[in-house]
Steps between C-alpha positions, in 0.01 A plus 500: 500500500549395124742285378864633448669498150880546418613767263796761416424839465679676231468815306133490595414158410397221702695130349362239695719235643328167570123516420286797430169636555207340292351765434355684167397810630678749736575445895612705733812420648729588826859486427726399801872594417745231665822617613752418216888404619792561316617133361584234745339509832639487863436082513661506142829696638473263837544162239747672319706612822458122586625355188742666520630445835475150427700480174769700695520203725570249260334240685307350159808416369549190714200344296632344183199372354182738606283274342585205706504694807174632417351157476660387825334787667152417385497118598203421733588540869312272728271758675555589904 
């Protein structure tokens, strides 16, 4: 199998993504056509459903400065 190169597909013409072929003269090529979704995917909508069930609960605002809480929650715990 040959290596595998990104690219969009638009009115005919290839635009690579990351690197490209090195190549001067012509190569064949097999296109494989991923499935496209519409924007934001089903784990995107999951986060947002989360987020948002968790603002609704208001249970951030009890922490009055995030960034101390944040660095008591990284201290080093002894380890079990």
């Amino acid at each position: 199998m040959g290596k595998v190169y990104k690219a969009i597909l638009k009115n005919g013409r290839l635009s690579w993504i990351d690197k490209k072929p090195i190549q001067d003269e012509p190569i064949e090529l097999e296109i494989k056509v991923l499935e496209h979704q519409k924007s934001g995917n089903i784990d995107n909508q999951k986060a947002i459903a989360i987020l948002t069930k968790l603002a609704k609960t208001g249970s951030l605002n009890s922490i009055n400065d995030p960034a101390r809480w944040q660095r008591s929650m990284r201290k080093d715990r002894s380890l079990s």
